[in-house]
C-alpha positions as CSV (number, residue, x, y, z in Angstrom):
1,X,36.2,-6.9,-75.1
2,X,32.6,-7.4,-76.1
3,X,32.2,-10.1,-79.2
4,X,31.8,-7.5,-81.8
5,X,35.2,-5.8,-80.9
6,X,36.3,-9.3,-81.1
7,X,35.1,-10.3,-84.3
8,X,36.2,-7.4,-85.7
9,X,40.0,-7.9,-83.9
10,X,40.0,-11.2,-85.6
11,X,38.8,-10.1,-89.2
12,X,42.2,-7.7,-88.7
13,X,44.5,-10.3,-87.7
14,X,42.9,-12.9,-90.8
15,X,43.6,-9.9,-93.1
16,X,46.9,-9.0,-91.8
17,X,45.5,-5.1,-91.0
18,X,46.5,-3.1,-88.2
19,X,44.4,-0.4,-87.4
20,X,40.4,0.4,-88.1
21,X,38.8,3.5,-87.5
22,X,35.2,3.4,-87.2
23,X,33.4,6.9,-87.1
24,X,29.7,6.8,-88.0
25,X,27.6,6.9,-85.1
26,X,25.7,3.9,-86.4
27,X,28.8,1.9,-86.5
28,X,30.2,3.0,-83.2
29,X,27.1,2.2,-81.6
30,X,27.4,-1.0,-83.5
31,X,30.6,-1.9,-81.8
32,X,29.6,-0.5,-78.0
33,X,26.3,-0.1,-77.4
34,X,27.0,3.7,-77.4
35,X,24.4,6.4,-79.0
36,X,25.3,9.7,-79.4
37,X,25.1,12.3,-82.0
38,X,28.2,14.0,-81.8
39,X,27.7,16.6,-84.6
40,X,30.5,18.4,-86.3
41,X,32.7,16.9,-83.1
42,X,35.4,14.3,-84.0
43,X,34.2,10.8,-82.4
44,X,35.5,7.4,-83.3
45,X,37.0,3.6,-81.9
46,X,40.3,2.4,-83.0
47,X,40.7,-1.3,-83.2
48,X,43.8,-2.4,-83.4
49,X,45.3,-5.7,-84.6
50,X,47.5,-6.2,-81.5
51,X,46.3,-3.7,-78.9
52,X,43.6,-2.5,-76.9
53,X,40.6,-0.6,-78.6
54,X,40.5,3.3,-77.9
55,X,37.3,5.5,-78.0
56,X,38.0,9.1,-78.7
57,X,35.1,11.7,-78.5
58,X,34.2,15.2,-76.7
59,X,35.1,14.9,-73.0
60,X,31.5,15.9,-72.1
61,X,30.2,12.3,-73.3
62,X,32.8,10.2,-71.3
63,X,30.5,9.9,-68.2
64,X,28.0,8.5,-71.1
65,X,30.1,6.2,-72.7
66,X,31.3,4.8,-69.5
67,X,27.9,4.2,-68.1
68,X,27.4,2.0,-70.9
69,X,30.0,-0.4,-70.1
70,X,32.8,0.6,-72.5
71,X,36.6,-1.1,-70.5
72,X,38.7,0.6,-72.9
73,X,40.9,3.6,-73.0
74,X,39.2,6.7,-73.6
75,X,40.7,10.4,-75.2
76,X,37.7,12.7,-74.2
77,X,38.9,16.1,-75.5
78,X,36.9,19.6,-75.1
79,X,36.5,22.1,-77.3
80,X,39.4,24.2,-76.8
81,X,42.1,20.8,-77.6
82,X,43.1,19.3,-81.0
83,X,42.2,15.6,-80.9
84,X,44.5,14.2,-83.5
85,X,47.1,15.3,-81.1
86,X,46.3,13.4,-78.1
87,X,45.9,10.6,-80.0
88,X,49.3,10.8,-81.7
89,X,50.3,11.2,-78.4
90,X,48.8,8.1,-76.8
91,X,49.2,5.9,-80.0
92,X,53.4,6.6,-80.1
93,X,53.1,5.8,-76.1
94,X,52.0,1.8,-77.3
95,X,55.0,1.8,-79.4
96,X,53.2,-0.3,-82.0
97,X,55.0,-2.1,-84.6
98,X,55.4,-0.5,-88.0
99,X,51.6,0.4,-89.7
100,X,51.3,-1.3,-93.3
101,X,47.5,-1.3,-93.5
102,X,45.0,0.7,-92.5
103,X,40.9,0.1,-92.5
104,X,38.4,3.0,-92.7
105,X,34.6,3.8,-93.6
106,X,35.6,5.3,-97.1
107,X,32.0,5.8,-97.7
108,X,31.5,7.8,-94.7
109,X,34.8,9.7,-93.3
110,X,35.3,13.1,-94.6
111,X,38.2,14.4,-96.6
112,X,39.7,16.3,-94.0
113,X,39.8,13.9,-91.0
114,X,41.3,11.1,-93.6
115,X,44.0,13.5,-94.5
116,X,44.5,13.6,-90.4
117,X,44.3,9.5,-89.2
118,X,46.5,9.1,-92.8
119,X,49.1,11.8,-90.7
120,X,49.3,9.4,-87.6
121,X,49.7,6.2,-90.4
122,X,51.9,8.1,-92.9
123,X,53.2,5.0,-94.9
124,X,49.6,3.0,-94.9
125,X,48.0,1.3,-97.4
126,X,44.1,2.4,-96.9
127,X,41.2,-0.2,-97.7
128,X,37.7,-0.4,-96.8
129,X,35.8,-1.5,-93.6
130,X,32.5,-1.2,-95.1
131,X,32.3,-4.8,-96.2
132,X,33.0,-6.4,-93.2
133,X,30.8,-4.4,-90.9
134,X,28.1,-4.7,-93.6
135,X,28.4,-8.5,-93.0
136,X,28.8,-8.4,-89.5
137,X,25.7,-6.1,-88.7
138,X,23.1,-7.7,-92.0
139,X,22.1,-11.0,-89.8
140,X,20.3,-9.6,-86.7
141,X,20.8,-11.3,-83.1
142,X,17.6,-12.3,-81.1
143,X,17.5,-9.3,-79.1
144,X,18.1,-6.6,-82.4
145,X,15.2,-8.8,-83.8
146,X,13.1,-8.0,-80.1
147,X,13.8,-4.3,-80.5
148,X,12.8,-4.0,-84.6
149,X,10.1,-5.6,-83.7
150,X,8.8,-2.7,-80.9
151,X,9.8,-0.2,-83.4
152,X,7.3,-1.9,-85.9
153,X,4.2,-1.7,-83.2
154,X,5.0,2.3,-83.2
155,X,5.4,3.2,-86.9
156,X,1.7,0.7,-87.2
157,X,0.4,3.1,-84.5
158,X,2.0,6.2,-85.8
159,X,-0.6,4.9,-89.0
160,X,-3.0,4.4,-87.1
161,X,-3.1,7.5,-85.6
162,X,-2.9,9.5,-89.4
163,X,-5.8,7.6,-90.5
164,X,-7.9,8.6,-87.2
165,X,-6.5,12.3,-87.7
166,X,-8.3,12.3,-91.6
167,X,-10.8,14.8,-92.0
168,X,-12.1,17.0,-94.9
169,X,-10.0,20.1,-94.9
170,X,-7.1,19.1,-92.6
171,X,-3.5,19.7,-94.0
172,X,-1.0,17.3,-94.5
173,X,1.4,19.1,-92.3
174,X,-1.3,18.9,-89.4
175,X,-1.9,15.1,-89.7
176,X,1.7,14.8,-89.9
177,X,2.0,16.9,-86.3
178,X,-0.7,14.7,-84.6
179,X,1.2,11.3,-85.6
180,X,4.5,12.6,-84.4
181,X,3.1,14.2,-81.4
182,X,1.2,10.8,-80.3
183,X,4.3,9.3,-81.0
184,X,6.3,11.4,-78.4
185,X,3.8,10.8,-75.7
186,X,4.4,7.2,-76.1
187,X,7.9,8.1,-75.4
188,X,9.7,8.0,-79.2
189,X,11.6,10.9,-79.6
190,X,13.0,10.8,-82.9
191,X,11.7,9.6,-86.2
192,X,13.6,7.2,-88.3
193,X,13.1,9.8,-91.4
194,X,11.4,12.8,-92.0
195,X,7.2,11.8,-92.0
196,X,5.9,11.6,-95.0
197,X,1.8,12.3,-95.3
198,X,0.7,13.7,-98.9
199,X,-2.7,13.9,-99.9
200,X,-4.2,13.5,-103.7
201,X,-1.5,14.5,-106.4
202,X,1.2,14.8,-104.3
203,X,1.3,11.2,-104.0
204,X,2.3,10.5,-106.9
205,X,5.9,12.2,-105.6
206,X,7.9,9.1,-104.3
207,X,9.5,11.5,-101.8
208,X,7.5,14.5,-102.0
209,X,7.2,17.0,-99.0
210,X,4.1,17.5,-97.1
211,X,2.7,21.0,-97.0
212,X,-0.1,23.4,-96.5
213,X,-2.1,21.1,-99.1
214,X,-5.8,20.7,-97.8
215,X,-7.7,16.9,-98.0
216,X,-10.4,16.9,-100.0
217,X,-12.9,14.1,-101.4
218,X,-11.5,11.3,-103.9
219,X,-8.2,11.7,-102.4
220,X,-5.8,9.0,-101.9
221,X,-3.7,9.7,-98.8
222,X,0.1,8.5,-98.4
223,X,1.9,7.5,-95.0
224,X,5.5,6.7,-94.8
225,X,7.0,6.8,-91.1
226,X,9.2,4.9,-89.0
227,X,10.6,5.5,-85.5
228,X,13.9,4.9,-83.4
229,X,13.3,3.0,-80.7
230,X,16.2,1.9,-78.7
231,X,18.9,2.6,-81.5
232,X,16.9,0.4,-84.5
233,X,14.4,1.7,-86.9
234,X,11.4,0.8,-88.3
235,X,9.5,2.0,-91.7
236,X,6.1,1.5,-93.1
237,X,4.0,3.0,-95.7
238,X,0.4,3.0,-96.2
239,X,-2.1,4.2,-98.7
240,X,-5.5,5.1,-98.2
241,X,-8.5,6.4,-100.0
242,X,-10.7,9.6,-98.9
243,X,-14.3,9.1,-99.2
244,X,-14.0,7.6,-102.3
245,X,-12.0,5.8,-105.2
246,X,-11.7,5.9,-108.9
247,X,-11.6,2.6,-110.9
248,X,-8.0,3.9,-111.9
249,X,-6.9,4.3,-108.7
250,X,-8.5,0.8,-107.2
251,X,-6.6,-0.8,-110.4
252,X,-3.6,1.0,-109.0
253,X,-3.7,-0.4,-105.2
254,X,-4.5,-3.8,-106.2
255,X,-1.6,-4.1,-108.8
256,X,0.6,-2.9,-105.8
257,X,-0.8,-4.7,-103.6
258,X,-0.1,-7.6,-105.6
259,X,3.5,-6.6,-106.4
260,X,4.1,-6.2,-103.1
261,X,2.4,-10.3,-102.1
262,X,4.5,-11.5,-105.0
263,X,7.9,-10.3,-103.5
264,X,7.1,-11.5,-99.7
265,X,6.6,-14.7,-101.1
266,X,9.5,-15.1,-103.0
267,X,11.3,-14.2,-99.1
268,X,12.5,-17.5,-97.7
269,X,16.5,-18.2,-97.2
270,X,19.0,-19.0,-100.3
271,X,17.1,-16.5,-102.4
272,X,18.3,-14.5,-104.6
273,X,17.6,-10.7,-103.3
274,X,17.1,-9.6,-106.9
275,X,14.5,-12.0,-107.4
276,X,12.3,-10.1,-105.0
277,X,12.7,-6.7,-106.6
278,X,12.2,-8.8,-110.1
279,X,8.4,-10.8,-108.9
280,X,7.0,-7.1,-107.8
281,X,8.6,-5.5,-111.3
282,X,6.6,-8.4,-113.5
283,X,3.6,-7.6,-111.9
284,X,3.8,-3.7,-112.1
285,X,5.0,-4.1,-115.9
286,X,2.6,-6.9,-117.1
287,X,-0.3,-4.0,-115.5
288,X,1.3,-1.5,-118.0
289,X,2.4,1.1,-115.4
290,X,5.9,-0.2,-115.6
291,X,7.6,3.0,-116.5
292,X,5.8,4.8,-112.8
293,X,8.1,2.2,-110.3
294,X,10.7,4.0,-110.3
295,X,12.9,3.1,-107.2
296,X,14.1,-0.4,-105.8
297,X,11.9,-2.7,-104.0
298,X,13.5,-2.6,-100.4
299,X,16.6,-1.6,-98.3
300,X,18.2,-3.2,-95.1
301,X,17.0,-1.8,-92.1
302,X,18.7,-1.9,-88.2
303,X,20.5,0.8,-86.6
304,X,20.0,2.8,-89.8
305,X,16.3,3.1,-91.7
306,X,18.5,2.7,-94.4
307,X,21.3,-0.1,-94.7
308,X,22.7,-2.8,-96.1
309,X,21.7,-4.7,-98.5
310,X,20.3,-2.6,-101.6
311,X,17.0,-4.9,-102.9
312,X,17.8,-4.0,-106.4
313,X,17.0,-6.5,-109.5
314,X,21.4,-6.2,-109.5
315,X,21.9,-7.8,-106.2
316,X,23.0,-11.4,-106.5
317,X,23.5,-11.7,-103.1
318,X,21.2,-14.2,-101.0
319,X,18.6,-14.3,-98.1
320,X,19.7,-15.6,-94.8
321,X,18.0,-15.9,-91.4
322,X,17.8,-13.1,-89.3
323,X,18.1,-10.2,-92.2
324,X,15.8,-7.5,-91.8
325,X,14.7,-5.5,-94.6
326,X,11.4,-3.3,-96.4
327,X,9.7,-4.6,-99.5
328,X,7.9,-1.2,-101.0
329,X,6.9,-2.1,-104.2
330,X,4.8,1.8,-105.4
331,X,3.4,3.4,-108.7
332,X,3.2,7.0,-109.1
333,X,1.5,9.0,-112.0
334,X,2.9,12.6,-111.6
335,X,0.7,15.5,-111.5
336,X,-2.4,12.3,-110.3
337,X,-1.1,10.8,-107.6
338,X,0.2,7.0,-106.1
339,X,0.3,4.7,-103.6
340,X,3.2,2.8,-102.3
341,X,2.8,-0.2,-99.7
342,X,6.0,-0.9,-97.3
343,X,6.4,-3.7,-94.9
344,X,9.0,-4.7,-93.1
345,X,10.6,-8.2,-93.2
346,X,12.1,-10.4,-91.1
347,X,14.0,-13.5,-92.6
348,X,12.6,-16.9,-90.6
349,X,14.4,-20.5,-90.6
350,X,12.0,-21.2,-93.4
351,X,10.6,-18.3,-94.7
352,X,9.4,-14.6,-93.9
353,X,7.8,-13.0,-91.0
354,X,6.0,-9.6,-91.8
355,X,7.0,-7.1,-89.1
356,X,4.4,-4.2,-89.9
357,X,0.9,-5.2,-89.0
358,X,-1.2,-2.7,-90.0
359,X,-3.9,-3.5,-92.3
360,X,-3.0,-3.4,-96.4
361,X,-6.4,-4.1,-97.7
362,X,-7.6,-1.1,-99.3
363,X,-9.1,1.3,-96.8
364,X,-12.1,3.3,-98.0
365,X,-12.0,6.3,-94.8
366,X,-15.3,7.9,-94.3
């Protein structure tokens, strides 16, 4: 059993639970180094308290799984075969002791498939999983920490490669294609999110949608990618300037730009996370454009782009070594447009270690 499986084993025999089913692909992959998307296809690891783990998925990824070193028994079930039934089947053959307790992803698994692991565990108490693997997979091990950091050199190329692409006239939608197609010949093949590149106005849309819109002169331009590389994600953003600036918009980059310096240094271990989102809100607020940061300053990043912890002024949780996370401190002015600056972060022994390279001092692009 690999240490993760083991941790996890232990965490159910401290807590008295018996059974934990893991579903998300993340978390699976989490537990044995096993990527697949399995899409509307039931796939999942049992762990039990006081028995072997069990992997059950669609019998045309067993060769897969198996390649990648999982020891355990396996249901692989095809298309035309109900898989709650074999595993009733191979869960009565253990003869298990009585289930009291039973720990799921409550966030993640659907309706339908609780009503069916809650059949095979009829008289179980239910609680959450979330917590623990949330604990287990925040601090990142040297090797998690050697992959984020390749992901990092793509999405600073996948910049890189947009700001090249900028010329009078070209669509968002085209820059976009040239980054991502760059990015496949460098051998990524999927994006950690959906590209963003919007020019002039539509910046000033914290998640707005690239489209047919042409770049013209005095736009700023905004780049937020990220890559999978190996099962971990990166995600930067960038803001750039088209030919020229207004004073409003330089005032805009350097308050951000500020925001942004004032949260990285606050990033050292025992911090409060809070206190990050906090320094970049002061900054943003004491400029007067307060009321146009709308989102949180970060989020935990790994095997999702998106993970634990939440980088909100709420958390009260603290910084520890090896936590990976974005600080993307932005101000938007609808209908004008915005700039957002994201790096990603890497906790160190005594501080912070900025994971995205690419430049941040405001670009002028001729």
């Amino acid at each position: 059993m690999n240490e993760r499986l083991k941790t996890l084993t232990t965490w159910l025999n401290d807590e008295n639970v018996d059974v934990a089913f893991i579903n998300s692909k993340e978390n699976v992959y989490y537990l044995s180094n096993f990527y697949t998307d399995p899409h509307e296809r039931l796939m999942g690891i049992f762990v039990f308290k006081q028995s072997e783990p069990l992997f059950v998925l669609p019998a045309m990824e067993v060769n897969q799984l198996k390649r990648e070193g999982w020891k355990h028994e396996i249901v692989g079930y095809s298309d035309h075969e109900n898989p709650w039934e074999l595993i009733r089947t191979i869960i009565e053959s253990r003869k298990l002791d009585f289930v009291n307790t039973v720990t799921l992803e409550k966030e993640i698994l659907s309706y339908g498939r609780s009503e069916a692991l809650l059949n095979l565990f009829p008289d179980a108490k239910v609680i959450s999983v979330e917590d623990k693997l949330n604990e287990m997979r925040v601090v990142k091990n040297e090797s998690e920490i050697e992959v984020i950091k390749r992901a990092t050199e793509m999405a600073d190329y996948g910049v890189q490669v947009g700001v090249e692409a900028l010329t009078e006239g070209i669509t968002e939608m085209e820059v976009l294609a040239k980054i991502e197609f760059e990015l496949k010949k460098k051998g990524i093949r999927e994006m950690s999110f959906s590209t963003m590149v919007l020019f002039g106005e539509k910046s000033g849309d914290p998640h707005g949608n690239p489209g047919d819109r042409k770049l013209k002169a005095g736009d700023m331009v905004l780049f937020d990618l990220g890559v999978v590389l190996d099962g971990y994600c990166s995600d930067i953003t960038r803001t750039v300037a088209f030919k020229s600036i207004t004073e409003e918009q330089r005032e805009i980059y350097d308050t951000v730009l500020k925001a942004q310096m004032a949260s990285l240094e606050a990033s050292k271990p025992g911090t409060r996370i809070g206190d990050l989102d906090i320094a970049a809100r002061d900054v943003i607020t004491e400029a007067g454009y307060g009321e146009y940061f709308p989102h949180r300053i970060g989020h935990g990043m790994g095997i999702n782009v998106h993970e634990f912890p939440s980088m909100s002024h709420l958390n009260d949780g603290t910084l520890k070594e090896g936590m990976v996370y974005t600080i993307e401190p932005g101000i938007y002015l609808p209908d004008v447009g915005g700039v957002r600056i994201e790096d990603d972060v890497l906790i160190t022994k005594d501080g912070y270690e900025t994971l995205t390279k690419f430049p941040k001092e405001l670009q002028i692009i001729d």
